[in-house]
C-alpha positions in Angstrom: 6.8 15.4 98.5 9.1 12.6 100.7 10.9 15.1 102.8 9.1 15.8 105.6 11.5 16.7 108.7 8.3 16.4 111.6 5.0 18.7 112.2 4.4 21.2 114.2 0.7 20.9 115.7 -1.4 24.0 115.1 -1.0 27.3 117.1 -3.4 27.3 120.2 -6.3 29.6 119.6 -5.8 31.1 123.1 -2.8 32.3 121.6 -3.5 33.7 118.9 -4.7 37.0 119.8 -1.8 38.0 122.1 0.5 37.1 119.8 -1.6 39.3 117.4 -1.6 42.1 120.0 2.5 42.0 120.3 3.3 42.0 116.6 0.8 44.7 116.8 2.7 46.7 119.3 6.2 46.1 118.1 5.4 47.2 114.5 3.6 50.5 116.2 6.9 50.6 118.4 9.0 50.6 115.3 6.5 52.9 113.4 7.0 55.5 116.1 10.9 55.3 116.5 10.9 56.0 113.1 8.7 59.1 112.7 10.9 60.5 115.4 14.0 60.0 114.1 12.4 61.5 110.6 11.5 64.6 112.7 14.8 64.9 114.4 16.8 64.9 111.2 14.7 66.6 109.5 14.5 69.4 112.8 16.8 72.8 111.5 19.4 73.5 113.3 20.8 77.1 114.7 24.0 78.1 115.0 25.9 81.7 115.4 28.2 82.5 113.1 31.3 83.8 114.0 33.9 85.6 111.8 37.0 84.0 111.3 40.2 85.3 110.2 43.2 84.0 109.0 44.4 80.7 108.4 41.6 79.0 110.5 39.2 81.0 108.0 41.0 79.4 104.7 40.7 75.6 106.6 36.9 76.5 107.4 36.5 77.4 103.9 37.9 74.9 102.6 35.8 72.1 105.2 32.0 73.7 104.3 32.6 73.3 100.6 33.6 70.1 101.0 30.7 69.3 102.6 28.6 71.0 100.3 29.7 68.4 97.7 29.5 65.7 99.4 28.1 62.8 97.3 24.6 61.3 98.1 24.3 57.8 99.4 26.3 57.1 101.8 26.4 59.1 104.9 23.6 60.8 103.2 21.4 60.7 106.4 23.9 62.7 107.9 23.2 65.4 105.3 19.3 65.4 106.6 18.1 62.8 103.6 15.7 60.8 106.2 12.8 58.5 104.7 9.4 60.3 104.6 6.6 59.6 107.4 4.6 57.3 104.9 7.8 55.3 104.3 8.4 55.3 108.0 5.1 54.0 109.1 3.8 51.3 106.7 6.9 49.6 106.5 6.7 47.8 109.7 3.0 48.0 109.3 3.4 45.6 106.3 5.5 43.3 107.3 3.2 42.8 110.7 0.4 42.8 108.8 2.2 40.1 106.5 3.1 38.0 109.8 -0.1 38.5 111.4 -1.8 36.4 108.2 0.8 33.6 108.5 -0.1 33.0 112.2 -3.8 33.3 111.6 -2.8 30.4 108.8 -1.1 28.7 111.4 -4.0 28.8 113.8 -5.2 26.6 111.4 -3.1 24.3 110.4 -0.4 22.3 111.4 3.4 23.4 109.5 5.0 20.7 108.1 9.0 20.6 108.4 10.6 19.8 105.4 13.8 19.9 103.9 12.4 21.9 101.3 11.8 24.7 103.5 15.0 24.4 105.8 17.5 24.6 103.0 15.1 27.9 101.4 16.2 28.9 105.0 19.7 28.4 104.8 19.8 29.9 101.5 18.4 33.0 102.6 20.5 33.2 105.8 23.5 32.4 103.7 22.5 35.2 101.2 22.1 37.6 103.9 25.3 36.9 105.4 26.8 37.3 102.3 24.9 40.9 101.4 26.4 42.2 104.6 30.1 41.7 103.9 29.6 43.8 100.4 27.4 45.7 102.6 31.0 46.7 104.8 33.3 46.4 101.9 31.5 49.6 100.5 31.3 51.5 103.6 27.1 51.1 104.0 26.0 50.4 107.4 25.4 46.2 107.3 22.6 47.2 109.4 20.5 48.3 106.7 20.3 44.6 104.9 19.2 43.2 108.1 16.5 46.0 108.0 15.3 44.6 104.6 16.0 40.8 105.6 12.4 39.8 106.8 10.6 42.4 104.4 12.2 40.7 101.3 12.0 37.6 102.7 7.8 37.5 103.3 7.0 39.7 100.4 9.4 37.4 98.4 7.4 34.2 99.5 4.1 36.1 99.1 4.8 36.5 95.3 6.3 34.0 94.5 3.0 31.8 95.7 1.4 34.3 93.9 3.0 34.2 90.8 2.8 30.3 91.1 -0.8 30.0 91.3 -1.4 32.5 88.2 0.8 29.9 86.9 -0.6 26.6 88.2 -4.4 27.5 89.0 -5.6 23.5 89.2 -3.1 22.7 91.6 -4.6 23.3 94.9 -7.9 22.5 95.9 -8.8 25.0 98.3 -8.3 28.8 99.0 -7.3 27.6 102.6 -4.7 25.3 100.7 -3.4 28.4 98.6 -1.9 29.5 101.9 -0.3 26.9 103.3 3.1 27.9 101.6 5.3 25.7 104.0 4.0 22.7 101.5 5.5 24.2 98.5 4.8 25.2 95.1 6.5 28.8 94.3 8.0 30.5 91.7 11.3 32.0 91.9 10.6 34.8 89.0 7.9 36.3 91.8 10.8 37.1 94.2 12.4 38.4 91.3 9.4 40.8 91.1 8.9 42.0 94.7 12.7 42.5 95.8 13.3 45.4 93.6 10.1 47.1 95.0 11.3 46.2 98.3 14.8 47.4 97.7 13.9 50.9 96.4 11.9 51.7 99.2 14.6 50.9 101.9 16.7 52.5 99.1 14.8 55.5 99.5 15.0 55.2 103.5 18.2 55.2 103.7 19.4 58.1 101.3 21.2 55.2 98.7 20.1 55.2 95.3 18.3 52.2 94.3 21.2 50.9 92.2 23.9 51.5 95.3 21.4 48.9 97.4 20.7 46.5 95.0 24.4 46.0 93.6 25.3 45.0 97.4 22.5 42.3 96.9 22.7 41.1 93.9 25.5 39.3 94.1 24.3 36.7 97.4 21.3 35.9 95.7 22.9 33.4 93.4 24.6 31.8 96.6 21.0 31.6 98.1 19.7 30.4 94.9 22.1 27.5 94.8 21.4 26.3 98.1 17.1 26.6 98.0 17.8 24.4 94.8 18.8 21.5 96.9 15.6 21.9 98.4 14.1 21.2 95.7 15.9 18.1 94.8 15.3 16.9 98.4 11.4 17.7 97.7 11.6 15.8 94.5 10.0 19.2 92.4 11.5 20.6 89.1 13.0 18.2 87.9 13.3 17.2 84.4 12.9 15.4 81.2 13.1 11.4 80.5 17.3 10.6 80.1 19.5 8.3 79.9 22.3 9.4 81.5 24.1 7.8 84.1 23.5 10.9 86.7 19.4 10.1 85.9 17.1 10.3 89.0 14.0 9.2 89.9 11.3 11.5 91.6 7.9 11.4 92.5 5.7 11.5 89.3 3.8 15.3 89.5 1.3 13.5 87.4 0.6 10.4 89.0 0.8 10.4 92.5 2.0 7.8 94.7 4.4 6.9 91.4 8.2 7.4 90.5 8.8 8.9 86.7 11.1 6.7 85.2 15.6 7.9 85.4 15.1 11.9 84.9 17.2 14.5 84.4 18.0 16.2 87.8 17.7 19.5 87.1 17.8 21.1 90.4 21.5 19.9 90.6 22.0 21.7 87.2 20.5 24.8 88.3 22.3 24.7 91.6 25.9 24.0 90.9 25.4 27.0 87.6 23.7 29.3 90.2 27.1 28.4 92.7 29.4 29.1 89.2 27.5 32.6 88.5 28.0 33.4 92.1 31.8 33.0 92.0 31.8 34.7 88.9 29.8 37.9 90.1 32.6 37.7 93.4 35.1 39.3 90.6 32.4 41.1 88.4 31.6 43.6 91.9 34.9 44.4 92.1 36.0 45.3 88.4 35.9 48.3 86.8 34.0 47.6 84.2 30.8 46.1 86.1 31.5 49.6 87.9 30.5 52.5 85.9 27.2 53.4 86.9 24.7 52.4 90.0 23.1 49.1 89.4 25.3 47.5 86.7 26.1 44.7 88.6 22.1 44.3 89.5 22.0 44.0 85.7 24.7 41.6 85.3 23.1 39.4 87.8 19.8 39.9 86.0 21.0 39.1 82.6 22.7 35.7 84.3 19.7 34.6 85.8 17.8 35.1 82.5 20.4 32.7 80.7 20.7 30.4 83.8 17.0 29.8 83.6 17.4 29.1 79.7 19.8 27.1 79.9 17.8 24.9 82.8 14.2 25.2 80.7 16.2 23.1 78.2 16.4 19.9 80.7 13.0 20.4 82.6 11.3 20.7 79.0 7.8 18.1 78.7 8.5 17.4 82.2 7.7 20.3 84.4 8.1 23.1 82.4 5.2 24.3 80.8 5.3 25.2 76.5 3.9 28.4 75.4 2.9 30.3 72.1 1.9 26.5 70.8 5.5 25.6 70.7 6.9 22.3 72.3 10.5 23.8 72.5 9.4 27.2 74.1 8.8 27.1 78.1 7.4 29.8 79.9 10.2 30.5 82.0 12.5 30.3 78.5 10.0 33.4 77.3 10.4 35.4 80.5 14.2 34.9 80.2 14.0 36.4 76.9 12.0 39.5 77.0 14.1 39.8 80.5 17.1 40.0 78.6 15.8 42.7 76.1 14.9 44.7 78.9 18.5 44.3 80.9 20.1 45.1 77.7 17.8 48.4 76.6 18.1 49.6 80.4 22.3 49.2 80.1 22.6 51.0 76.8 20.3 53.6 78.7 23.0 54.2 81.4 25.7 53.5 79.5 24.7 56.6 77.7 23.9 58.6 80.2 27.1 57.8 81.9 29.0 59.2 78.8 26.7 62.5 78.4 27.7 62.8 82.3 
């Protein structure tokens, strides 16, 4: 770890508490503004009818049962589909509460600034940025993936440090130490795990179905995945096996600290410039067709990419830092995720491929 940008000192302990007290309030704040609006939408509406005659009748006719078929998604919420008061209340209680834990962790240390963490920052920005233009080019307010920016972003972080130390329980010493995720060590396959759950429930919100949102996504997080891979060149993590070829890299030895393994293969270059490829390549999937025919095909496209990505990757990183399983010394964890990943994207397309057809 040779990437360290500067430290900032720990957070004051006299300020802990207001800050505390404001996250507090603003996540009551939003709580409240959305229970209203869930009320107002949700409030019936009286009107008196008035018999019509006539041409105006025929065009009046003609304008409710238009509306009366209008399709869900969006403009839904004009339609009175408004998220429900649980929905509307712990999601900004989550996210405070999620924020409130990272300050009380900051209390208590200081936060390194690496390189790591500015280019999983840029990433995510970039991937956000990106989200929002598909977000406009299919008529959904833009509004909504800023919405969902910060909740997929700390639950993201949250499992993937989770899913990492399930994965790696000898590598910290400490519980404090299992927080301190500005140092590093996560697992990308735990954001893969919390952004659906975090997508369906602003799916839900927002009156989109859960496919709708996460096709808009999908797509960006390749782009963010390509650029949070150069952060972990620049941290000198994941990298791969012993080579000899004349791209090789050295890196700080996982197993022997304070030493360089000997001309490796880089492998966060490999996963970054195939992540930057797939993201090109899902810029023409979203708009054909035939990644088109049914509500989260192109989340499965990008799923089934990522599995084979990740394969492909394991390949280079394997008896370096990828970890065998099932007694194997070919077979990485990730390499079996991939796999029963792929089985799953493929069952679940044959499922709505089908029920597109019966449709």
């Amino acid at each position: 770890m040779y990437s360290t940008l500067g430290t900032i000192p720990p957070l004051p302990a006299a300020l802990l508490m207001p800050l505390l007290l404001v996250l507090a309030a603003v996540a009551l704040f939003v709580a409240a503004r959305d229970v209203l609006r869930l009320r107002a939408s949700s409030a019936p509406t009286s009107s008196v009818a008035v018999p019509l005659t006539g041409p105006r009748a025929a065009t009046e006719q003609r304008v409710t049962s238009e509306q009366r078929v209008a399709p869900s998604g969006v403009g839904a919420e004009e339609e009175g589909v408004a998220p429900d008061a649980f929905t509307a209340i712990a999601t900004p209680l989550l996210v405070a509460t999620m924020l409130g834990l990272l300050l009380w962790v900051w209390s208590r240390n200081p936060i390194r600034l690496t390189s790591y963490g500015l280019m999983v920052f840029l990433g995510f920005t970039a991937a956000t940025w990106s989200a929002c233009s598909e977000a406009r080019r299919r008529g959904v307010d833009p509004n909504i993936i800023l919405d969902m920016a910060m909740p997929l972003l700390v639950s993201g972080v949250v499992m993937c440090r989770i899913l990492y130390i399930a994965l790696e329980p000898g590598a910290f010493g400490s519980p404090g130490r299992m927080l301190r995720v500005w140092d590093g060590g996560l697992s990308f396959h735990g954001a893969l795990i919390a952004a659906p759950i975090v997508v369906a429930w602003y799916a839900r919100r927002n009156g989109l179905s859960f496919g709708q949102l996460a096709d808009i996504i999908a797509p960006s997080v390749f782009l963010g995945y390509a650029i949070g891979r150069i952060g972990c060149l620049l941290n000198g993590c994941c990298y791969g096996a012993v080579c000899e070829v004349p791209w090789a890299m050295q890196f700080p030895d996982e197993q022997h600290r304070g030493a360089l393994t000997p001309p490796s293969h880089p492998t966060q270059l490999y996963s970054s410039l195939l992540a930057l490829a797939l993201f090109f390549g899902m810029q023409r999937a979203r708009l054909s067709p035939r990644f088109n025919r049914f509500p989260g095909q192109v989340t499965l496209l990008f799923f089934a990419l990522y599995a084979i990505e990740r394969a492909i990757v394991e390949i280079f990183r394997n008896g370096a830092t990828a970890t065998t399983v099932l007694g194997t010394s070919w077979l990485t964890q990730a390499q079996l995720a991939s796999g029963i990943g792929l089985v799953v994207v493929a069952a679940l397309w044959i499922q709505r491929s089908r029920l597109r057809v019966q449709g």
